[in-house]
DOVEX-570812 format. One record per residue (C-alpha): residue number from 1; x, y negated, z. Coordinates in steps of 0.001 Angstrom, whole numbers. Layout:
// residues N
<NUM, <X, Y, Z>>
...
***
This chain:
// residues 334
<1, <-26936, -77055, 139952>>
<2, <-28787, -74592, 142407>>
<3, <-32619, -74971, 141990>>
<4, <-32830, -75810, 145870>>
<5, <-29583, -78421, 145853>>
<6, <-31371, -80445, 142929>>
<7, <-34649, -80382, 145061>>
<8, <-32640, -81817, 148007>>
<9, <-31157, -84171, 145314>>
<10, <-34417, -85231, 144075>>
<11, <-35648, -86084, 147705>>
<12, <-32554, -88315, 149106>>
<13, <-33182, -90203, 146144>>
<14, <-37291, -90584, 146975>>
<15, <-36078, -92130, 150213>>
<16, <-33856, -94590, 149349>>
<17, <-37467, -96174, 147706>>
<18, <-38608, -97937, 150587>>
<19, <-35594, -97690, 153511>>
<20, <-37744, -99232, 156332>>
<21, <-41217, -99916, 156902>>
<22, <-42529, -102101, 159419>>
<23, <-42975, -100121, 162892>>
<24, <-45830, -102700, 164142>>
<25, <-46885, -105502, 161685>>
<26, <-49404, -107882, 163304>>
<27, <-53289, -107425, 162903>>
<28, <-53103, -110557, 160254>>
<29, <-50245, -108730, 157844>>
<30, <-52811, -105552, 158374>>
<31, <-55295, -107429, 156695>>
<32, <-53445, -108701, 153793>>
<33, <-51556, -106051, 152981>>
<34, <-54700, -103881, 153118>>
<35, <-56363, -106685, 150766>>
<36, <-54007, -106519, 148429>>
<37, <-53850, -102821, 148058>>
<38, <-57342, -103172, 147203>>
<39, <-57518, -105984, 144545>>
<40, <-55045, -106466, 141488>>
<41, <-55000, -108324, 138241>>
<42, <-52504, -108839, 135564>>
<43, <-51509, -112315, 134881>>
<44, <-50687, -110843, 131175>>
<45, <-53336, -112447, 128825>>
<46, <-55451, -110627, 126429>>
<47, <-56011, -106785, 126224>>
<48, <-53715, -104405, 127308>>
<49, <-53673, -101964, 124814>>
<50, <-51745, -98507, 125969>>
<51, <-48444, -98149, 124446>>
<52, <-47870, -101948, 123866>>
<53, <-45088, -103320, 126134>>
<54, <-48074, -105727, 128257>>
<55, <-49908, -102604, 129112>>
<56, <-46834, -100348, 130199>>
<57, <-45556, -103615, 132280>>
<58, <-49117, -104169, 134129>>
<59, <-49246, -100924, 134902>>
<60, <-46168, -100892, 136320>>
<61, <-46390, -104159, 138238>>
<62, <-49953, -103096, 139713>>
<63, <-48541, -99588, 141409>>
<64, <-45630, -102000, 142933>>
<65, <-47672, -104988, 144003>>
<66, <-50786, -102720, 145711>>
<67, <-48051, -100772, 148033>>
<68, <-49296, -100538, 151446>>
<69, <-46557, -100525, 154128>>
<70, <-47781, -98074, 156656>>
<71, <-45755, -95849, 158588>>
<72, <-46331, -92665, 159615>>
<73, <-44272, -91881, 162721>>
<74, <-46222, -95030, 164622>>
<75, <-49986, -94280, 163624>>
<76, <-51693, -93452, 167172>>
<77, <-53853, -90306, 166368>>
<78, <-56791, -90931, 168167>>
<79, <-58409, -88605, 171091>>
<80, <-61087, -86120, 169877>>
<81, <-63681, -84745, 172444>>
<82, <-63764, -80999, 171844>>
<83, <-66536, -80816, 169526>>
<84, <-64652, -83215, 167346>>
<85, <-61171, -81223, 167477>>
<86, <-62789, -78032, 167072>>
<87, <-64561, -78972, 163470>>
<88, <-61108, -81017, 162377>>
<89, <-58972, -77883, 163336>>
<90, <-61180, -75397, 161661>>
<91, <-61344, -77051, 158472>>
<92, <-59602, -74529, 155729>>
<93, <-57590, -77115, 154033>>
<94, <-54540, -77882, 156467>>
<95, <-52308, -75456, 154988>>
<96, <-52779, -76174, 151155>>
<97, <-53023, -79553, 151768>>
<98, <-50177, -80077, 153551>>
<99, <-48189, -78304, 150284>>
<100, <-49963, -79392, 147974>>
<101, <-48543, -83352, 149363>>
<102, <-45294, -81335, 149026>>
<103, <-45068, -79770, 145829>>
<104, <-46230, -83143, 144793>>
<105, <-43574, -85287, 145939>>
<106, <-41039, -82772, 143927>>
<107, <-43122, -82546, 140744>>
<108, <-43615, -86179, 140320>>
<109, <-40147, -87750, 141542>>
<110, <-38830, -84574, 139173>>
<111, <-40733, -85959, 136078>>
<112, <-39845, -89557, 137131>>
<113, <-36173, -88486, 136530>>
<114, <-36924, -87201, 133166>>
<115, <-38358, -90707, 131554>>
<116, <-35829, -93007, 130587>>
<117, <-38409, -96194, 130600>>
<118, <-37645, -98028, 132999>>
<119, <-40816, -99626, 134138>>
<120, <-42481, -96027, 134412>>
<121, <-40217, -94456, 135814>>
<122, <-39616, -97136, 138561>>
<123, <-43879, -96274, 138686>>
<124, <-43791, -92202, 139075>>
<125, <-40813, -92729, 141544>>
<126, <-42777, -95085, 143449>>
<127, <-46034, -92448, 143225>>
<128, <-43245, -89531, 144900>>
<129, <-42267, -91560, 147392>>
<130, <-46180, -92423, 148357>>
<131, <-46905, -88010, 147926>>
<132, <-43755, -87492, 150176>>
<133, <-45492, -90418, 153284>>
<134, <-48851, -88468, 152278>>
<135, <-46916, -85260, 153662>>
<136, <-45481, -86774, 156480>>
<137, <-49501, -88362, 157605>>
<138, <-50577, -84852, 157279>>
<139, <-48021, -83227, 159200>>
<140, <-47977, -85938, 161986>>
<141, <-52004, -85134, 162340>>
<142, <-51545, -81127, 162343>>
<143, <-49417, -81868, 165519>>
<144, <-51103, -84628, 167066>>
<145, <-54145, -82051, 166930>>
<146, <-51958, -78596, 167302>>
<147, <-53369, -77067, 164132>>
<148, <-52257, -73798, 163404>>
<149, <-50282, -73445, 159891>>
<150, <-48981, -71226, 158032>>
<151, <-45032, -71311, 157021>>
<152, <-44588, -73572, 153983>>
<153, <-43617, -72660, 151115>>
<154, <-39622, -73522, 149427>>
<155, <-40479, -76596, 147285>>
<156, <-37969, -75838, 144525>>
<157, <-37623, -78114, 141059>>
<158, <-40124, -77332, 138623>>
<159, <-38780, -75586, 135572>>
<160, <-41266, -76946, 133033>>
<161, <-41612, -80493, 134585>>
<162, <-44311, -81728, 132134>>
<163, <-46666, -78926, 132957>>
<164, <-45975, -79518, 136737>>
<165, <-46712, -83575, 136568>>
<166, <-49405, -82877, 134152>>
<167, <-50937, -79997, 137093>>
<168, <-50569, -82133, 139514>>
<169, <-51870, -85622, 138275>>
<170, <-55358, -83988, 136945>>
<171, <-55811, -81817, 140134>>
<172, <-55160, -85191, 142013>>
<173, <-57847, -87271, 139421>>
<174, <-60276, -83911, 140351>>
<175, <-59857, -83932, 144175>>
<176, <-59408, -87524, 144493>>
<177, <-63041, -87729, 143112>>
<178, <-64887, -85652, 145363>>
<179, <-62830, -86450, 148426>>
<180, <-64415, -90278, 148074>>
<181, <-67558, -88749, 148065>>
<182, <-67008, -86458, 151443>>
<183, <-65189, -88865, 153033>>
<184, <-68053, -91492, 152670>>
<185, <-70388, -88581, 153604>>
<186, <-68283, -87712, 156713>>
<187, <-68704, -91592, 157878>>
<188, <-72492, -91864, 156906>>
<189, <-73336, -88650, 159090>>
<190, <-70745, -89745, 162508>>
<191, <-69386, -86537, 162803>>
<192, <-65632, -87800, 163195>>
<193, <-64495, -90444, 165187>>
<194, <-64697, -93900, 163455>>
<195, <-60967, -94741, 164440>>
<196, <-60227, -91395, 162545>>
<197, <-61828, -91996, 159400>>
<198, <-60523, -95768, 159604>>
<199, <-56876, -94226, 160148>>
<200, <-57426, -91986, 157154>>
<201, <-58614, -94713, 154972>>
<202, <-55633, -96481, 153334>>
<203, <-54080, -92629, 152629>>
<204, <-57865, -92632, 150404>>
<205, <-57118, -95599, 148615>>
<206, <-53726, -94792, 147924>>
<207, <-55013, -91400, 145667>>
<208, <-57053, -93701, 143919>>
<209, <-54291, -96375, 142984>>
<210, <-51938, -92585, 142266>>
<211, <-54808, -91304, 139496>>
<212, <-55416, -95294, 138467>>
<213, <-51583, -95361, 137425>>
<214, <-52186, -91038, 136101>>
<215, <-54281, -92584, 133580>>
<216, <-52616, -94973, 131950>>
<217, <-49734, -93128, 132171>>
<218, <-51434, -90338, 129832>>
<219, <-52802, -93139, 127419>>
<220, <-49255, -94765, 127300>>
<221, <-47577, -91552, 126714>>
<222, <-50088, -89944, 124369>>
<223, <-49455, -93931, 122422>>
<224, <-45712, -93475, 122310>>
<225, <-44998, -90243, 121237>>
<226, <-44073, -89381, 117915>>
<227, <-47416, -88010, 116410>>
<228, <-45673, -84484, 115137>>
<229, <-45480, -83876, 119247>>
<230, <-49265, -84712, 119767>>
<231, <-50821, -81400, 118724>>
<232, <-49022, -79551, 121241>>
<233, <-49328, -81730, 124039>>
<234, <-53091, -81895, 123642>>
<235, <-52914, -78321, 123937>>
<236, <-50871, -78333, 126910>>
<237, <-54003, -80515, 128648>>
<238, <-56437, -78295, 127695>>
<239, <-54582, -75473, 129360>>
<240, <-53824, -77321, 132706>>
<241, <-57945, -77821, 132857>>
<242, <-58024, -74033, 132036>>
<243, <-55622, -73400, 134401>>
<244, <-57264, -75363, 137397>>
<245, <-60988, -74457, 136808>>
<246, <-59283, -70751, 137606>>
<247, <-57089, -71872, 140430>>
<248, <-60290, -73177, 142113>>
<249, <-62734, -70293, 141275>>
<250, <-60757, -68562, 144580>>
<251, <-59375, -69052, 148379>>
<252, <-55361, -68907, 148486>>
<253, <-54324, -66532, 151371>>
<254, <-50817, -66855, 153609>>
<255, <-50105, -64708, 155996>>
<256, <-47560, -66275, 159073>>
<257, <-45399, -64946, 160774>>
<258, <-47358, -63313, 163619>>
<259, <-48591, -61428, 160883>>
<260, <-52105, -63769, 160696>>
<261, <-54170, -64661, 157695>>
<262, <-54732, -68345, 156761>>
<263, <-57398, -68799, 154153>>
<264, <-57041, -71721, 152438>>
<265, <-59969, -73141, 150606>>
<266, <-58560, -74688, 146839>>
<267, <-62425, -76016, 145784>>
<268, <-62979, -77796, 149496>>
<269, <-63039, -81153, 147657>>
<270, <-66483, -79686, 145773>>
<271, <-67675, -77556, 148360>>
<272, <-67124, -78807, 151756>>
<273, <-69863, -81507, 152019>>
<274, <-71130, -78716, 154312>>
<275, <-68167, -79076, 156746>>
<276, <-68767, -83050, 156772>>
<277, <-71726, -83674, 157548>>
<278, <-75008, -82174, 159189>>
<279, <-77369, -83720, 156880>>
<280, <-78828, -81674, 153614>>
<281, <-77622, -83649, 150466>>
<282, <-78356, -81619, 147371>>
<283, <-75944, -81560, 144682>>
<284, <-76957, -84637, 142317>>
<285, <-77189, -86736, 145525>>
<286, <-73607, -85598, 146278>>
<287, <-72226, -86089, 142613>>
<288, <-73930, -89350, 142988>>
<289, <-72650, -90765, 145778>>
<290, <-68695, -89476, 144737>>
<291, <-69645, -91591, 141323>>
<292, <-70503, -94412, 143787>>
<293, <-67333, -94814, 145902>>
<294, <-65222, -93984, 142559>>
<295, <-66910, -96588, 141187>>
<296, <-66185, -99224, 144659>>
<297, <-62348, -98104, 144816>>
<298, <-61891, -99064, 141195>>
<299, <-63385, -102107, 141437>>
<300, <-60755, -104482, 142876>>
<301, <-58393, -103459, 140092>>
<302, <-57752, -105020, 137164>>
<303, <-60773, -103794, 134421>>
<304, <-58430, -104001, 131399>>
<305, <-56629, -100445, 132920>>
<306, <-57781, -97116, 132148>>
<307, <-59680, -95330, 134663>>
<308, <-60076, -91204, 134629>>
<309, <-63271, -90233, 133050>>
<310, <-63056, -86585, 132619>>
<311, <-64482, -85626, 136262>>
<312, <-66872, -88440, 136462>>
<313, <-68340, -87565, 133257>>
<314, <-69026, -83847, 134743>>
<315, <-70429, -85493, 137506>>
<316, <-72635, -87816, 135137>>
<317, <-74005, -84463, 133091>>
<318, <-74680, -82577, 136316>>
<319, <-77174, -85278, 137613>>
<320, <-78993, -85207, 134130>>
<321, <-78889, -81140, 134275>>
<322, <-80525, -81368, 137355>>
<323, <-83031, -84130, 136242>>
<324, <-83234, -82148, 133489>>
<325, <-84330, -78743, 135008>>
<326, <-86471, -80671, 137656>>
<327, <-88980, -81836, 135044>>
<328, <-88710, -78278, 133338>>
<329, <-89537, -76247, 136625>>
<330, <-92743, -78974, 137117>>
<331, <-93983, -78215, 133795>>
<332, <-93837, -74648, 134070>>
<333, <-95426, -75362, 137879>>
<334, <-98093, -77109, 136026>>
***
């Protein structure tokens, strides 16, 4: 099958997920549903141990029970003065984030195909359908707001679907992670309209409910396999965290076709508290507050599933580094 037919394949089959959405559920289903995307428990008793059959079906039931039903095509974009559309169009992340949402919708609802489970798949399909509305919110703002892009990209099938999923749940559990802490930043300092930032939030809590069901994912999977297979898969994660501490050491350039360059910025999650707010925050404060609204998006869920702890544990031995060389540079001061 041609590599661009199977993509096509892959995506009539993400669609079939969810057929219709509501166009304009009333302010009380707004509430609920919002609620409920927000706060989850497993009626299962007892621990839920990855790779036992409770775990696998909690996890399962809490990334199909926490679905928000928004829709895309009806979200009213609201009006920016000029200040306001000038900093949201000059923002360098449009492009890549825009295909990032779309190689992620291929990626995922390729892997999804691969699993034979059915509980996890039903999961990961779920998760591609969510990238693919992700992709369609981003696209609906760059033309509400007539943002220049660059062409996309062909999404094409993944040859080595492992390494793609596994590239594209970490970079999510990465980004996800600062983006709570600049999006809380960009609220705190009022520099985007609050019916913006209250538009934008259920697409934030969806990314953490998509690296919430990552994580136990990886714990079920690295439980199930046969151990002769664990070796190399280990491996494999340590070179996707190779592989995207390079990919973010640099600025991915496009050029369109009026023959202009688009700079796209593939560390803005880390570096762009700049472009959120006007107020100085130094780095620990930063790290600390994305710990902070990690910590408050988590919460609702149930505590007996596996959070990611990689990034927040960087973000944990920054603070003490800078605690750290804070009491060093007063003693030499002294």
């Amino acid at each position: 099958m041609p590599v661009r037919h199977a993509a096509n394949t892959v995506m009539k089959s993400l669609a079939e997920i969810y057929s219709h959405l509501p166009d304009a559920p009333s302010e009380k289903t707004l509430e609920r549903v919002d609620y409920e995307a927000r706060h989850w428990s497993s009626p299962i008793q007892g621990p839920l141990k990855p790779g036992t059959e409770e775990h696998k079906r909690a996890v399962a039931a809490m990334f199909r029970d926490t679905f928000n039903p928004y829709k895309p095509s009806v979200i009213d974009w609201p009006k920016l003065d000029p200040e306001t559309l000038h900093r949201i169009t000059s923002l360098p992340i449009w492009d890549i984030a825009v295909q990032t949402e779309g190689k992620a919708r291929l990626r995922m609802a390729a892997y999804a195909d691969m699993i034979t489970d059915p509980d996890m798949k039903d999961a990961l399909s779920r998760n591609a359908w969510e990238e693919n509305r992700h992709k369609e919110v981003l696209t609906k703002l760059v033309e509400a707001y007539n943002i220049p892009m660059a062409p996309e990209p062909p999404y094409v099938t993944p040859k080595d679907t492992e390494w793609a999923y596994l590239v594209t749940g970490f970079s999510e559990c990465v980004d996800s992670f600062f983006a709570f802490g600049l999006f809380a930043l960009a609220e705190r300092a009022g520099l985007f309209p609050q019916e913006l930032i209250e538009t934008f939030e259920p697409v934030m809590q969806e990314e953490c409910r998509h690296i919430l069901l990552f994580a136990n994912w990886l714990a079920w999977h690295r439980a199930t396999m046969p151990f002769w297979k664990r070796p190399w898969f280990e491996l494999r994660v340590i070179g996707v965290w190779l592989f995207l501490a390079y990919e973010r050491m640099g600025l991915a350039r496009s050029i369109d076709e009026n023959g202009e360059e688009h700079t796209q910025d593939n560390n803005f999650t880390v570096t762009g508290a700049k472009d959120m707010t006007t107020m100085d925050i130094s780095l620990p404060d930063l790290m600390q507050l994305c710990l902070d609204e990690d910590d408050r998006r988590f919460s609702g869920y149930d505590p007996r599933l596996l959070r990611p702890t990689t990034t927040p544990m960087i973000a944990r031995a920054i603070i003490k580094g800078a605690k750290l060389w804070d009491r060093v540079r007063s003693k030499i001061a002294a």
